[in-house]
C-alpha distance (Angstrom), angle and dihedral (degrees) to the residues before:
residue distance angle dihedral
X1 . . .
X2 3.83 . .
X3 3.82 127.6 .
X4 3.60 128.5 -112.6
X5 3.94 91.9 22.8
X6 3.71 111.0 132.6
X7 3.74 100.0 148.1
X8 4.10 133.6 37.3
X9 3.65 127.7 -173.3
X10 4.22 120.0 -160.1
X11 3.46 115.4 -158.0
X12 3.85 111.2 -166.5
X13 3.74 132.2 173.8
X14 4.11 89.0 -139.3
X15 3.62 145.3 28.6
X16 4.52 104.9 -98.4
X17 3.98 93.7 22.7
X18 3.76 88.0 100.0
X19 3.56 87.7 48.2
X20 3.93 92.4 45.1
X21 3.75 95.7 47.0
X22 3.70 104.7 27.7
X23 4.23 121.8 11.1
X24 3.62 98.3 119.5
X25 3.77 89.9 51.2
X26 3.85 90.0 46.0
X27 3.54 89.6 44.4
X28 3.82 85.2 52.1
X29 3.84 102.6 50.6
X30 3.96 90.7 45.5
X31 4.12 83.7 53.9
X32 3.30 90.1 61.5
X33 3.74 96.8 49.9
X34 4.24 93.5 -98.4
X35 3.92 108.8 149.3
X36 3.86 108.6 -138.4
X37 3.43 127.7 -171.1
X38 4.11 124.7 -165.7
X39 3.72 124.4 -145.0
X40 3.52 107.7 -163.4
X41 4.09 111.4 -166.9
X42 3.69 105.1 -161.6
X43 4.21 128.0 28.2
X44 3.51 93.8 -120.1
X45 4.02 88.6 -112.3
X46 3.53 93.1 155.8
X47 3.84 92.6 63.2
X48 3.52 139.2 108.6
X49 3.42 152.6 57.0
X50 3.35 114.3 -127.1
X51 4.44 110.3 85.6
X52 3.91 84.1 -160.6
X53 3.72 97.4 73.8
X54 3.57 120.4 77.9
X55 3.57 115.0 -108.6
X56 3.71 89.3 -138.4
X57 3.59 80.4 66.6
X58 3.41 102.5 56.6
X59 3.77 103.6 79.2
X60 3.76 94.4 58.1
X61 3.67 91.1 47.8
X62 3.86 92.1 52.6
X63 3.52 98.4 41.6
X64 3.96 86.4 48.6
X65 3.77 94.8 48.7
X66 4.16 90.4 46.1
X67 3.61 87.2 55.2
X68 3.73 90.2 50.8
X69 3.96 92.0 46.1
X70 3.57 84.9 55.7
X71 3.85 99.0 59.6
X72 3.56 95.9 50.6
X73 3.94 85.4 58.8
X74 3.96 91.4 43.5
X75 3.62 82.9 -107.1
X76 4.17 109.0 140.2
X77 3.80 107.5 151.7
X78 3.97 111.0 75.7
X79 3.69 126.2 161.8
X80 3.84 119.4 -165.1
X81 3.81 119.5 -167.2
X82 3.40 101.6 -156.3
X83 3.99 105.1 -126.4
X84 3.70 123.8 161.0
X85 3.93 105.6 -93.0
X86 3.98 118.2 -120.5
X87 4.08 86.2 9.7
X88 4.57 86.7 78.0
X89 3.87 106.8 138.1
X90 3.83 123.2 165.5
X91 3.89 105.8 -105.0
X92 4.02 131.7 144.5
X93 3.39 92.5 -96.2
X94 3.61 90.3 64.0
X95 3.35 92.8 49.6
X96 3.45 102.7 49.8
X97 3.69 82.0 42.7
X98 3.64 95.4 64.9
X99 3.91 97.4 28.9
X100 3.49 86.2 59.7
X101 3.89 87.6 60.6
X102 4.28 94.5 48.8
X103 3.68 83.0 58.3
X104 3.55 100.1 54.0
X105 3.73 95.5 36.5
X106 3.76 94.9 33.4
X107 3.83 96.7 -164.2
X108 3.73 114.8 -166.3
X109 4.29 81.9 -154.6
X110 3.88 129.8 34.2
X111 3.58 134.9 -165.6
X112 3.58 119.4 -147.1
X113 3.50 147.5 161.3
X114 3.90 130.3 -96.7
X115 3.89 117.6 -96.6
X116 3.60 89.0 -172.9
X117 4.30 115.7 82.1
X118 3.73 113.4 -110.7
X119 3.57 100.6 -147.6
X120 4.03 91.3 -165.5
X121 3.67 96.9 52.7
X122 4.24 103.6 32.8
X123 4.07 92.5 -179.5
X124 3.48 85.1 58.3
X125 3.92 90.3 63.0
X126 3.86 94.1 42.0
X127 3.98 99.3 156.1
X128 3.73 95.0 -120.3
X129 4.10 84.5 56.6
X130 4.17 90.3 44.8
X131 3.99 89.6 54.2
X132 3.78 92.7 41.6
X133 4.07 91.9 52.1
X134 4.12 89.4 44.8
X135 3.62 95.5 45.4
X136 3.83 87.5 39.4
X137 3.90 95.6 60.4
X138 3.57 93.0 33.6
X139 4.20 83.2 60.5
X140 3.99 88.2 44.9
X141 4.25 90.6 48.0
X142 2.81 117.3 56.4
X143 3.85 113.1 -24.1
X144 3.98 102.0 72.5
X145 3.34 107.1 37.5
X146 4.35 92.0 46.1
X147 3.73 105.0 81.3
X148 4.00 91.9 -150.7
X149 4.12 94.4 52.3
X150 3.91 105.6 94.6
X151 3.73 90.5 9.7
X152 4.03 91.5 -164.8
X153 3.86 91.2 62.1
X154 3.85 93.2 63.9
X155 4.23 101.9 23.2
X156 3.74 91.7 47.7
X157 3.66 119.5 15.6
X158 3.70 87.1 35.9
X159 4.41 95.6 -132.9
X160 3.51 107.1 161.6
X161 4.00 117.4 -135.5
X162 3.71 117.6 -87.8
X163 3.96 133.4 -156.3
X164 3.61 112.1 -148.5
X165 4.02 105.4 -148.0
X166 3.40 96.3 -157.9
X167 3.80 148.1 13.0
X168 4.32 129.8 -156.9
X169 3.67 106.7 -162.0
X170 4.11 106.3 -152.1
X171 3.96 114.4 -159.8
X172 4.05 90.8 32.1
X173 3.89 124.3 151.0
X174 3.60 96.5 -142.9
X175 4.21 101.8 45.5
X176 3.37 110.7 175.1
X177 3.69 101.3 163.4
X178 4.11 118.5 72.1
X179 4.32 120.0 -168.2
X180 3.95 107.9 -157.9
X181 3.79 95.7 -134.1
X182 4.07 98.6 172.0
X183 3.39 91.1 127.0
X184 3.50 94.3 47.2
X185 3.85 94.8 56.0
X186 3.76 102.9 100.8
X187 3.88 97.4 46.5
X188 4.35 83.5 44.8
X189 3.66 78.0 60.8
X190 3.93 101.9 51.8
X191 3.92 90.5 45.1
X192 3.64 87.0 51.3
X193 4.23 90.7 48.0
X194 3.83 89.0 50.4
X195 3.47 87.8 68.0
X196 3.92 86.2 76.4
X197 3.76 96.9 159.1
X198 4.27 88.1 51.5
X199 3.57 104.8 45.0
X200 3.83 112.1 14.0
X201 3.63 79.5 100.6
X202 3.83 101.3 60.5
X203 3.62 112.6 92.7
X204 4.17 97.5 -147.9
X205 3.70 107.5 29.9
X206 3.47 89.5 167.6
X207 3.59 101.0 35.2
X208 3.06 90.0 63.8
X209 3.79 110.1 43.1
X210 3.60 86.6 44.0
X211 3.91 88.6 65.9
X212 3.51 94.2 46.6
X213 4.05 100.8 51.4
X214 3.96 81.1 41.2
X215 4.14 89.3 59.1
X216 3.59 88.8 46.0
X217 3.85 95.6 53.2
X218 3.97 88.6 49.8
X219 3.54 85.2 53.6
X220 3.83 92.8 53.5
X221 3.79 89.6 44.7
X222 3.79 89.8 -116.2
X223 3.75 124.7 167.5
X224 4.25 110.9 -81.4
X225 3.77 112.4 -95.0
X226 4.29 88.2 37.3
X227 3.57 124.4 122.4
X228 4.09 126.8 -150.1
X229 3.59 141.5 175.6
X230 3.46 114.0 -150.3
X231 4.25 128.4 -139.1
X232 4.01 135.5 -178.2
X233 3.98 97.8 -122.4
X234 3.69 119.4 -154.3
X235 3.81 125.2 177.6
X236 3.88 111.0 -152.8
X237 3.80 131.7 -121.9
Protein backbone atom coordinates (compact mmCIF):
# COMPACT_ATOMS: atom_id res chain seq x y z
CA UNK A 1 0.00 0.00 0.00
CA UNK A 2 2.83 2.51 0.58
CA UNK A 3 6.58 1.81 0.68
CA UNK A 4 8.82 2.02 3.49
CA UNK A 5 5.86 1.59 6.05
CA UNK A 6 6.69 -0.93 8.64
CA UNK A 7 4.82 0.48 11.55
CA UNK A 8 1.20 2.37 11.93
CA UNK A 9 -0.20 3.93 14.92
CA UNK A 10 -4.35 4.63 15.20
CA UNK A 11 -5.30 7.08 17.45
CA UNK A 12 -9.09 6.96 18.14
CA UNK A 13 -11.27 8.82 20.54
CA UNK A 14 -13.31 5.33 21.26
CA UNK A 15 -13.10 1.71 21.35
CA UNK A 16 -14.82 0.35 17.40
CA UNK A 17 -14.12 3.83 15.60
CA UNK A 18 -11.05 2.27 14.08
CA UNK A 19 -13.09 -0.50 13.15
CA UNK A 20 -15.96 1.85 11.84
CA UNK A 21 -13.72 4.11 9.85
CA UNK A 22 -10.83 1.98 8.92
CA UNK A 23 -10.88 -2.21 9.47
CA UNK A 24 -10.44 -3.20 6.02
CA UNK A 25 -7.46 -0.90 5.75
CA UNK A 26 -6.12 -2.25 9.10
CA UNK A 27 -6.88 -5.54 8.05
CA UNK A 28 -4.88 -4.67 4.93
CA UNK A 29 -1.62 -3.27 6.38
CA UNK A 30 -1.42 -6.26 8.96
CA UNK A 31 -1.75 -8.59 5.58
CA UNK A 32 1.07 -7.33 4.43
CA UNK A 33 3.10 -7.89 7.52
CA UNK A 34 2.62 -3.90 8.86
CA UNK A 35 2.66 -3.87 12.78
CA UNK A 36 -0.07 -1.45 14.02
CA UNK A 37 -0.62 -0.36 17.23
CA UNK A 38 -4.03 1.53 18.52
CA UNK A 39 -4.10 4.23 21.08
CA UNK A 40 -7.42 4.54 22.22
CA UNK A 41 -7.94 7.98 24.39
CA UNK A 42 -11.05 7.45 26.30
CA UNK A 43 -12.68 3.80 27.63
CA UNK A 44 -15.67 4.22 25.83
CA UNK A 45 -17.61 4.62 29.34
CA UNK A 46 -20.25 6.46 27.90
CA UNK A 47 -21.32 3.52 25.67
CA UNK A 48 -23.94 1.19 25.42
CA UNK A 49 -27.24 0.36 25.10
CA UNK A 50 -28.35 -1.77 27.44
CA UNK A 51 -29.61 0.44 31.07
CA UNK A 52 -29.21 -3.02 32.83
CA UNK A 53 -25.49 -3.12 32.87
CA UNK A 54 -23.67 -1.22 35.28
CA UNK A 55 -21.93 1.60 33.97
CA UNK A 56 -19.03 0.76 36.13
CA UNK A 57 -18.97 -2.07 33.92
CA UNK A 58 -18.72 -0.60 30.85
CA UNK A 59 -15.07 0.30 30.59
CA UNK A 60 -13.87 -3.23 31.06
CA UNK A 61 -16.28 -4.46 28.57
CA UNK A 62 -15.08 -1.91 25.94
CA UNK A 63 -11.62 -2.17 26.52
CA UNK A 64 -12.13 -6.09 26.33
CA UNK A 65 -14.12 -5.99 23.13
CA UNK A 66 -11.36 -3.38 21.46
CA UNK A 67 -8.83 -5.83 22.23
CA UNK A 68 -10.87 -8.48 20.58
CA UNK A 69 -11.58 -6.17 17.45
CA UNK A 70 -8.02 -5.93 17.22
CA UNK A 71 -7.20 -9.67 16.77
CA UNK A 72 -9.51 -10.24 14.11
CA UNK A 73 -7.50 -7.44 12.19
CA UNK A 74 -4.04 -8.98 13.37
CA UNK A 75 -3.99 -6.07 15.52
CA UNK A 76 -2.50 -7.17 19.25
CA UNK A 77 -0.84 -4.10 20.76
CA UNK A 78 -3.55 -1.53 22.10
CA UNK A 79 -2.97 1.21 24.51
CA UNK A 80 -5.97 2.91 26.19
CA UNK A 81 -5.45 6.17 28.09
CA UNK A 82 -8.09 6.15 30.23
CA UNK A 83 -9.93 9.64 29.65
CA UNK A 84 -13.42 10.31 30.66
CA UNK A 85 -15.61 9.49 27.49
CA UNK A 86 -17.84 12.40 25.95
CA UNK A 87 -15.85 14.90 28.47
CA UNK A 88 -12.38 14.71 25.50
CA UNK A 89 -10.99 18.31 25.17
CA UNK A 90 -7.60 19.11 23.57
CA UNK A 91 -5.20 19.94 26.52
CA UNK A 92 -1.28 19.21 27.07
CA UNK A 93 -1.91 16.40 28.86
CA UNK A 94 -3.40 14.86 25.96
CA UNK A 95 -0.81 15.65 24.00
CA UNK A 96 1.89 14.55 25.83
CA UNK A 97 -0.33 11.65 26.40
CA UNK A 98 -0.40 10.59 22.91
CA UNK A 99 3.13 11.94 21.91
CA UNK A 100 4.39 9.82 24.38
CA UNK A 101 2.85 6.85 22.38
CA UNK A 102 4.49 8.09 18.63
CA UNK A 103 7.68 7.79 20.43
CA UNK A 104 7.41 4.46 21.62
CA UNK A 105 5.67 3.14 18.59
CA UNK A 106 7.45 5.42 16.19
CA UNK A 107 5.07 4.91 13.24
CA UNK A 108 6.35 6.14 9.97
CA UNK A 109 2.15 6.43 9.12
CA UNK A 110 -0.80 7.32 11.48
CA UNK A 111 -4.37 7.04 11.29
CA UNK A 112 -6.42 9.50 12.88
CA UNK A 113 -9.57 11.00 13.13
CA UNK A 114 -10.94 14.27 11.51
CA UNK A 115 -10.84 17.52 13.65
CA UNK A 116 -12.71 19.20 11.07
CA UNK A 117 -16.97 18.58 11.15
CA UNK A 118 -18.23 16.53 8.30
CA UNK A 119 -21.46 17.97 7.83
CA UNK A 120 -22.61 14.87 5.54
CA UNK A 121 -21.71 12.21 7.92
CA UNK A 122 -22.42 13.99 11.71
CA UNK A 123 -21.23 10.64 13.70
CA UNK A 124 -18.22 11.07 12.01
CA UNK A 125 -17.67 14.50 13.81
CA UNK A 126 -18.85 13.20 17.24
CA UNK A 127 -16.97 15.79 19.60
CA UNK A 128 -15.01 13.20 21.44
CA UNK A 129 -13.67 12.13 17.71
CA UNK A 130 -13.08 16.14 16.74
CA UNK A 131 -10.81 16.55 20.00
CA UNK A 132 -9.09 13.23 19.45
CA UNK A 133 -8.14 14.20 15.62
CA UNK A 134 -6.94 17.92 16.90
CA UNK A 135 -5.07 16.73 19.75
CA UNK A 136 -3.88 13.84 17.55
CA UNK A 137 -2.13 16.09 14.89
CA UNK A 138 -1.16 18.52 17.31
CA UNK A 139 0.93 15.29 19.00
CA UNK A 140 2.19 14.35 15.33
CA UNK A 141 3.29 18.40 14.62
CA UNK A 142 5.09 19.57 16.43
CA UNK A 143 5.08 17.89 19.88
CA UNK A 144 6.92 14.44 19.14
CA UNK A 145 9.34 15.08 16.92
CA UNK A 146 10.67 18.57 19.15
CA UNK A 147 12.81 17.22 21.89
CA UNK A 148 11.88 20.27 24.30
CA UNK A 149 7.81 19.80 23.85
CA UNK A 150 6.67 17.57 26.85
CA UNK A 151 10.03 17.92 28.43
CA UNK A 152 9.29 14.85 30.93
CA UNK A 153 8.94 12.41 27.95
CA UNK A 154 12.60 12.85 26.87
CA UNK A 155 14.42 14.14 30.46
CA UNK A 156 12.77 11.41 32.41
CA UNK A 157 11.28 8.58 30.64
CA UNK A 158 14.07 8.86 28.23
CA UNK A 159 11.55 8.62 24.62
CA UNK A 160 13.45 9.88 21.95
CA UNK A 161 11.63 12.41 19.44
CA UNK A 162 9.81 10.95 16.56
CA UNK A 163 8.75 12.35 13.01
CA UNK A 164 5.66 10.90 11.84
CA UNK A 165 6.00 10.75 7.83
CA UNK A 166 2.67 10.62 7.18
CA UNK A 167 -0.88 11.00 8.46
CA UNK A 168 -4.56 9.30 6.95
CA UNK A 169 -7.30 11.29 8.37
CA UNK A 170 -10.55 8.78 8.61
CA UNK A 171 -14.03 10.64 8.86
CA UNK A 172 -12.63 13.70 6.61
CA UNK A 173 -14.84 15.92 4.30
CA UNK A 174 -12.43 16.28 1.65
CA UNK A 175 -11.04 12.33 1.20
CA UNK A 176 -8.90 12.10 -1.40
CA UNK A 177 -7.27 8.87 -0.71
CA UNK A 178 -9.43 5.42 -1.27
CA UNK A 179 -7.91 1.65 0.21
CA UNK A 180 -9.64 -1.24 -1.84
CA UNK A 181 -10.48 -3.39 1.18
CA UNK A 182 -12.77 -6.19 -0.68
CA UNK A 183 -10.88 -8.69 0.61
CA UNK A 184 -10.91 -7.40 3.86
CA UNK A 185 -14.75 -7.28 4.13
CA UNK A 186 -15.54 -10.35 6.17
CA UNK A 187 -12.84 -9.83 8.92
CA UNK A 188 -14.25 -5.71 8.83
CA UNK A 189 -17.27 -7.53 9.80
CA UNK A 190 -15.99 -9.67 12.85
CA UNK A 191 -14.14 -6.54 14.30
CA UNK A 192 -17.28 -4.75 13.95
CA UNK A 193 -19.36 -7.92 15.81
CA UNK A 194 -16.81 -7.83 18.66
CA UNK A 195 -18.11 -4.73 19.54
CA UNK A 196 -21.12 -6.72 21.08
CA UNK A 197 -22.31 -4.02 23.40
CA UNK A 198 -22.32 -1.36 20.06
CA UNK A 199 -23.86 -3.22 17.42
CA UNK A 200 -25.63 -6.35 18.72
CA UNK A 201 -28.47 -4.11 18.31
CA UNK A 202 -28.30 -3.37 14.55
CA UNK A 203 -30.35 -5.62 12.60
CA UNK A 204 -27.97 -5.69 9.17
CA UNK A 205 -24.47 -5.17 10.25
CA UNK A 206 -23.39 -6.12 7.09
CA UNK A 207 -26.01 -4.78 5.04
CA UNK A 208 -25.24 -1.95 5.90
CA UNK A 209 -21.47 -1.57 5.89
CA UNK A 210 -21.52 -3.28 2.73
CA UNK A 211 -23.43 -0.23 1.21
CA UNK A 212 -21.27 2.15 2.63
CA UNK A 213 -17.68 0.71 1.44
CA UNK A 214 -19.71 0.11 -1.91
CA UNK A 215 -20.51 4.17 -2.09
CA UNK A 216 -17.06 4.81 -1.35
CA UNK A 217 -15.66 2.61 -4.19
CA UNK A 218 -18.12 4.45 -6.70
CA UNK A 219 -16.67 7.43 -5.47
CA UNK A 220 -13.11 6.24 -6.22
CA UNK A 221 -14.27 5.01 -9.62
CA UNK A 222 -13.44 1.46 -8.60
CA UNK A 223 -14.51 -1.60 -10.47
CA UNK A 224 -18.51 -2.65 -9.50
CA UNK A 225 -18.69 -5.24 -6.76
CA UNK A 226 -15.34 -3.31 -4.90
CA UNK A 227 -15.36 -2.00 -1.58
CA UNK A 228 -13.19 1.17 -0.19
CA UNK A 229 -12.72 3.19 2.75
CA UNK A 230 -11.77 6.45 2.09
CA UNK A 231 -8.89 8.82 4.12
CA UNK A 232 -7.54 12.58 3.79
CA UNK A 233 -3.69 11.72 3.26
CA UNK A 234 -1.13 14.21 4.20
CA UNK A 235 2.64 13.69 3.96
CA UNK A 236 4.51 15.86 6.57
CA UNK A 237 7.19 18.53 6.18
Amino acid sequence: MIDGVERVLVVTAHPDDVDFGAGGTIARFTAAGVAVSYCVITSGDAGGFDPSVARSDIPEIRQAEQRAAGLALGVTDVTFLGYKDGELMVSHELRRDISRVIRQVQPQLMVIQSPERNWARIPASHPDHLAAGEAAIFAIYPDARNQFAHTSLFDDEGLEPWTVKEVWVMGHPNADHFVDVTDFFDQKIAALRAHESQTSHMEDLPGFIRGWLTATAERAGFPEGHLAEMFLRSVMP
